[in-house]
N, C-alpha and C positions, 0 to 999 in steps of 0.2 A: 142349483146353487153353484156347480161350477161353470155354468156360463156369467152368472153373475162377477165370481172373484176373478176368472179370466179379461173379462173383461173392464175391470175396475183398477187390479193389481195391474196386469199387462197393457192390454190396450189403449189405455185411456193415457199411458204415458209416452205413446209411441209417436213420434209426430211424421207423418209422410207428406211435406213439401205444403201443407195446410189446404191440400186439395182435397187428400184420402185419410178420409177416416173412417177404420174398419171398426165395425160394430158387429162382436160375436153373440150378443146377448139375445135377436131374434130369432136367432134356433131355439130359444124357448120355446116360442109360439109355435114355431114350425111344426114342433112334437108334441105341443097337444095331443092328448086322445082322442078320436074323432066322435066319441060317444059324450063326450065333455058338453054338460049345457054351455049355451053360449052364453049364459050369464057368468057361470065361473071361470069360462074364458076368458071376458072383460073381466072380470076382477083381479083373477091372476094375471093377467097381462099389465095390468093396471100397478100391482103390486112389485112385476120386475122392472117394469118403468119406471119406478118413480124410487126404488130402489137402488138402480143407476143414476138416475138424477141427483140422486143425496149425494154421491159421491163425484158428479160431474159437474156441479152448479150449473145444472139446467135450468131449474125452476120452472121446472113440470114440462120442460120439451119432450123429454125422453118418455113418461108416462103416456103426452096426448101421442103420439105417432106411434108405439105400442099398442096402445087402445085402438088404434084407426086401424092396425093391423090386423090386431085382434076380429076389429069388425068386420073387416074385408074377407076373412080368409073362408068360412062358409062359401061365400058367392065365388071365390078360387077355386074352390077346391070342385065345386059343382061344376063350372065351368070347363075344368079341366079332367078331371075322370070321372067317368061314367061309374054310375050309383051300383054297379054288377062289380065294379072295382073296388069301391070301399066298405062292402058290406062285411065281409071278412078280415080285415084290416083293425088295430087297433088305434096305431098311429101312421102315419106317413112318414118315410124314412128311405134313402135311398135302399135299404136292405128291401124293402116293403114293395117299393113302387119302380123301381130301376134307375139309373143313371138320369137319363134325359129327363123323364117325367120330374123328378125331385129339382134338378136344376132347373126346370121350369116353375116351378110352383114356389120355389126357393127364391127363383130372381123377381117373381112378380109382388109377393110381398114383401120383399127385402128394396124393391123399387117404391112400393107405396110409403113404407115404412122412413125412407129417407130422404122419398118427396118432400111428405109431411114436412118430417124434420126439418131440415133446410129450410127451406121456404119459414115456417113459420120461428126459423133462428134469423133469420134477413128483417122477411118482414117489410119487403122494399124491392119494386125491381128495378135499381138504382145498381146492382150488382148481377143483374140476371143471368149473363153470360156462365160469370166466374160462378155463378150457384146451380146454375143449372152443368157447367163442368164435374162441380163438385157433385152433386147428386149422382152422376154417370160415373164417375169413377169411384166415389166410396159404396155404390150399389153394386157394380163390379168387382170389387176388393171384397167386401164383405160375403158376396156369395161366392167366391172362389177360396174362400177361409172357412166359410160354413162347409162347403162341400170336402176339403182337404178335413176338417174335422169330424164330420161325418165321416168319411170313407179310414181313415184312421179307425173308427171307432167300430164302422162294421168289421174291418180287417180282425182286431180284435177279437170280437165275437164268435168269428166264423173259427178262431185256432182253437 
């Protein structure tokens, strides 16, 4: 809920040069539970996408590229730690998995997450350059905003 309002109330009114747009609301997915059927994962991802979308006039962009993230992150997460790593884990979290690890896992689908996106807000590559700019820099911004929020939030924890 508060990535939802953070990023409805704040973000969505913040405009950075029409390049960078930080989107804090896929540290939802990120924190899934790892024991989470992947169908309530799609659902709930499905749920704060299209959540965000009310409030952005998406008209369902912010849903599908949520859901594709949603989809992806199984095969991420498999790809990137070893099954002796997440056995004991509930969710993934930089407190959970360390610095590096999390900003890897963080940029990879916070990359697909605004592939998608992009691309299918274009819909044309009559603008490729300038969207494929964009995609690089608000995938940038937005994991360097999830990881300052994250690491805020373990600081927290840990006092």
């Amino acid at each position: 809920m508060g990535c939802l309002l953070f990023q409805v109330l704040v973000l969505n009114n913040i405009q950075l040069t029409g390049l960078m747009n930080p989107y804090y609301y896929p540290l939802f997915v990120l924190l899934l539970p790892l024991q989470m059927p992947q169908w309530a994962c799609l659902l709930l991802s499905f749920g704060m996408g299209y959540s965000v979308g009310i409030f952005s006039n998406s008209s369902g962009l912010h849903a599908f590229s949520t859901v594709a993230m949603a989809f992806a992150r199984p095969f991420v997460i498999t790809a990137l730690f070893p099954k002796t790593e997440t056995e004991d884990v509930e969710e993934l979290s930089i407190g959970k998995t360390g610095m590096l690890n999390f900003i890897l896992y963080a940029f990879i689908l916070i990359l697909i997450h605004h592939f998608i996106f992009f691309v299918a807000e274009v819909w044309s590559f009559t603008q490729f350059y300038f969207t494929f700019i964009k995609i690089v820099l608000s995938t940038l911004m937005s994991t360097l905003l999830i990881i300052v929020g994250e690491y805020l939030f373990l600081r927290k924890t840990l006092r």
